[in-house]
C-alpha positions as CSV (number, residue, x, y, z in Angstrom):
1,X,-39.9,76.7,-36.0
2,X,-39.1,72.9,-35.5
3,X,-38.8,71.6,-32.1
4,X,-35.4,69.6,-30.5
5,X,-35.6,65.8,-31.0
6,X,-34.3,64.8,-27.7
7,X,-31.4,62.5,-27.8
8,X,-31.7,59.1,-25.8
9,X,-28.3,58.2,-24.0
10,X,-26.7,54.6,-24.5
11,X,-28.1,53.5,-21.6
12,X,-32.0,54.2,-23.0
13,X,-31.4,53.0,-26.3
14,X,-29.9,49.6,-25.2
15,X,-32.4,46.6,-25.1
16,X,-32.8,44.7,-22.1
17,X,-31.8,41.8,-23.2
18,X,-28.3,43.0,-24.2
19,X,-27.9,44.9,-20.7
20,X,-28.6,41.4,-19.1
21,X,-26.4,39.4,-21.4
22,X,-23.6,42.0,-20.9
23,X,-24.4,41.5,-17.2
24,X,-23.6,37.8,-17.4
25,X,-20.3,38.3,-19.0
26,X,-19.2,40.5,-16.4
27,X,-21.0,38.1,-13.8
28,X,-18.1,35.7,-15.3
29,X,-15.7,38.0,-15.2
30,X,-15.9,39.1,-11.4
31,X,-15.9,35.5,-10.2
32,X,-13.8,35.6,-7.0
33,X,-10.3,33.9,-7.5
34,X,-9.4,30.5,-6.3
35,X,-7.9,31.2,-2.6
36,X,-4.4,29.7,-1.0
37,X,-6.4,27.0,1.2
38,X,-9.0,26.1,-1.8
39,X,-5.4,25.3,-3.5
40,X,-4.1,23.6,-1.3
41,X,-6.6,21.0,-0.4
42,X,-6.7,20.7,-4.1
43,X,-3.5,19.9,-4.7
44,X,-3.5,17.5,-1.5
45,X,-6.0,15.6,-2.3
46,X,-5.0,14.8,-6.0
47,X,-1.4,13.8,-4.7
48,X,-2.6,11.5,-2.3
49,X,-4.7,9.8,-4.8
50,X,-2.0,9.7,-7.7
51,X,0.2,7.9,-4.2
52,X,-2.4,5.5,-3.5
53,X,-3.1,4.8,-7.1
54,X,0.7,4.1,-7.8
55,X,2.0,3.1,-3.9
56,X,-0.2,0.1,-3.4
57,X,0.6,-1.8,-6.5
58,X,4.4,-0.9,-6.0
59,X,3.7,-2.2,-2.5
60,X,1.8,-5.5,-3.3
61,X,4.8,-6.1,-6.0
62,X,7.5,-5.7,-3.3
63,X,5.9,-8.6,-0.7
64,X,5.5,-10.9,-3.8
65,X,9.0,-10.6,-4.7
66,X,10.6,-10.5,-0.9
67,X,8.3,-13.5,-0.3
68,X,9.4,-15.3,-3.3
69,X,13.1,-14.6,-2.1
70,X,12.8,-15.6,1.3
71,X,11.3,-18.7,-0.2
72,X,13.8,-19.8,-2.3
73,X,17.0,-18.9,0.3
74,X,14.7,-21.6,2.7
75,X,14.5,-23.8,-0.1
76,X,18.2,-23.4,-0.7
77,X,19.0,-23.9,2.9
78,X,17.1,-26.9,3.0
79,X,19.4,-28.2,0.1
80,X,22.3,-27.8,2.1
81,X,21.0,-29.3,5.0
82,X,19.7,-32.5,3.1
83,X,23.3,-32.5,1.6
84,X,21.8,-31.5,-2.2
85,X,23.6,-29.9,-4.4
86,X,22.0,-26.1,-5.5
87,X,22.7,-25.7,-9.2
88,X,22.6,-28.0,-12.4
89,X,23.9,-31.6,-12.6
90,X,26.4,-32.2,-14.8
91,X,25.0,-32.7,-18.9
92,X,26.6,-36.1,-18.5
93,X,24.5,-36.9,-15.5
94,X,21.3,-35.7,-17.1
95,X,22.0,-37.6,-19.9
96,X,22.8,-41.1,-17.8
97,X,19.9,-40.4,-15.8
98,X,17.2,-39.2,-19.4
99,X,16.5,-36.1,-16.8
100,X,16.1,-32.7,-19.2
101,X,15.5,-29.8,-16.6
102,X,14.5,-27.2,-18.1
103,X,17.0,-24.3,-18.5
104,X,14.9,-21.6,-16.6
105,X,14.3,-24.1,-14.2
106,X,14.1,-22.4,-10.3
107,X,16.1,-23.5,-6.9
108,X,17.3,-26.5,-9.0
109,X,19.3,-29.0,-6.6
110,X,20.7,-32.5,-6.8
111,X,22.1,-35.4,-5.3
112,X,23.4,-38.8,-6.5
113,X,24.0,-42.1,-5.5
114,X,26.0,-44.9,-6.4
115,X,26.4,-48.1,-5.4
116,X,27.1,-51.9,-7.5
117,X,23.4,-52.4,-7.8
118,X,22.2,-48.9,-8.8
119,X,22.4,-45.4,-9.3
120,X,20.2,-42.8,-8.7
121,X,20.4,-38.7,-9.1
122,X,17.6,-36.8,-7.1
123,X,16.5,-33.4,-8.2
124,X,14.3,-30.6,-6.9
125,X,13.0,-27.5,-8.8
126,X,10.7,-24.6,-9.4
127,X,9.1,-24.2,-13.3
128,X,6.3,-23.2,-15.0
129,X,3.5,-25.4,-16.5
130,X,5.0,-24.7,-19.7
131,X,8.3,-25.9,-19.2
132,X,6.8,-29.0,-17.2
133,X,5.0,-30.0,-19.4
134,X,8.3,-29.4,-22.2
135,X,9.9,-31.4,-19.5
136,X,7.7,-34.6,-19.0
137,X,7.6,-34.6,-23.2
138,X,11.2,-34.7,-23.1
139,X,11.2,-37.9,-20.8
140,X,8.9,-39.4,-22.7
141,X,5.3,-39.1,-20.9
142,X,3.0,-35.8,-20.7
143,X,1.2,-34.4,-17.8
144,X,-2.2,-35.9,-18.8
145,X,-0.2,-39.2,-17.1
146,X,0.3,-37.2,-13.8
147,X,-2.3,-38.6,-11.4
148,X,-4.1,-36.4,-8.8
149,X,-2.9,-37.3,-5.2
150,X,-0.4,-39.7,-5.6
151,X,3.4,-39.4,-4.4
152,X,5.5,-41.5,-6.3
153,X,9.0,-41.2,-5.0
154,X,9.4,-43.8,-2.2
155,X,9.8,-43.3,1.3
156,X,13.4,-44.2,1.3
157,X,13.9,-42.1,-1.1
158,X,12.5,-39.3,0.4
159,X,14.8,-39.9,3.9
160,X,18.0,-39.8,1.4
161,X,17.4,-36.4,0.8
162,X,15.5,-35.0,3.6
163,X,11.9,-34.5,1.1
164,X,8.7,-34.1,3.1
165,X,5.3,-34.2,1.1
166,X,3.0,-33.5,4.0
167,X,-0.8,-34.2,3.0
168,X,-2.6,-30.7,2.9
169,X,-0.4,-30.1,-0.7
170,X,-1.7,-30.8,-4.3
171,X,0.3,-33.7,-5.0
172,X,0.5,-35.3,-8.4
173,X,2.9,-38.1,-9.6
174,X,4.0,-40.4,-12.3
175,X,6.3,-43.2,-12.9
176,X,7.8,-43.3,-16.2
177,X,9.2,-46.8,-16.4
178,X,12.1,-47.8,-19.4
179,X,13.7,-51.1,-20.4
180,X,17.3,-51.8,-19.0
181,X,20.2,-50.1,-19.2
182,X,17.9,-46.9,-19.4
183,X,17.0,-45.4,-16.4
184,X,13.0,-45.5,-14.2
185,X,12.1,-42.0,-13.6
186,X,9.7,-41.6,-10.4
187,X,8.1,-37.9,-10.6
188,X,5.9,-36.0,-8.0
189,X,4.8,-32.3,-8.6
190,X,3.5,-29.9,-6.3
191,X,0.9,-27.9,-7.9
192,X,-0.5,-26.3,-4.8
193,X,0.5,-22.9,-6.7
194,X,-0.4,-23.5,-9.8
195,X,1.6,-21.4,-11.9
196,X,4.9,-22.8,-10.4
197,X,4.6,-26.2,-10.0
198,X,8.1,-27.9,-8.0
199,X,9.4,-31.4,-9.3
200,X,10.6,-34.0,-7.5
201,X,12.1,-36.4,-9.1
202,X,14.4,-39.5,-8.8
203,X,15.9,-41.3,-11.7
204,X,16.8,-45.1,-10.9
205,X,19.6,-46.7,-13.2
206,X,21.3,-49.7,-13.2
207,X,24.7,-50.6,-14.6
């Protein structure tokens, strides 16, 4: 008469090793759920840094350009008040006067002068060192000729249209000097911002 085997249950017959991997899925399985506050401060905290992120260089952007405004309606005011002209001369007038300002050019104004001895046309404006440099070509010189520190446009010239070039600026200036009938061209730049330099110049001709 043979003897019952006894059977072993699942749980006997498993190894250890699967019981404790089994337990580490379910480990994973019961982890507790994220909770509303967790959530929240979450979701705070990654908004405020997707505003800061985006906000301050919108910001920064905003005072450039409002400062840049304000500057040139000053600069335009001061026009009026010195009696200049804001826009473009005339092409005839640049042409008289061998003054090529360039098409971008910024807070451009003018004034001219005539008398029996001489003419003369004044102009003011905002570029880039690109188109300076395009624009001193033009004329006939380059900006290698501008020398550091020196204001070329005379001091009467300066009282006709109200121009102040106070000393703490980076002032640089050039005469470009031509035979008769065509014109002297006095230039000063202000490169105390370098990457827009303002022209001052006054072209001199005679009849």
């Amino acid at each position: 008469m043979t003897s019952a085997i006894p059977r072993q249950s699942p749980s006997q017959g498993e190894p250890n090793g699967d019981r404790g991997a089994r337990g580490g899925k379910n480990n994973k399985k019961n982890k507790p759920p994220e909770t509303r506050l967790h959530m929240i401060v979450r979701r705070s905290l990654t908004l405020a840094i997707i505003v800061l992120l985006i906000g301050i260089p919108a910001g920064y952007l905003l005072v450039s350009a409002e400062q840049s405004r304000e500057g040139g309606v000053n600069k335009e005011r001061e026009a009026a008040n010195a009696g200049l002209t804001v826009g473009f001369p005339s092409q005839v007038q640049r042409r008289i006067y061998h003054l090529p300002i360039p098409l971008m050019a910024q807070n451009l104004a003018y004034y001219e002068t005539n008398n029996w001895k001489t003419s003369r046309m004044h102009v003011r404006f905002a570029t880039t060192p690109a188109d300076l440099d395009v624009f001193l070509k033009s004329i006939g010189t380059s900006t290698a000729a501008l020398k550091q520190g020196e204001v070329t446009i005379r001091p009467h010239d300066q009282a006709t249209v109200g121009w102040v070039f106070t000393p703490h600026r980076k002032w640089s200036g050039l005469t470009y000097a031509q035979k008769d009938p065509l014109p002297t061209v006095d230039i000063t730049v202000d490169r105390t911002v370098p990457q827009r330099p303002w022209v001052y110049a006054v072209s001199t001709a005679s009849p």
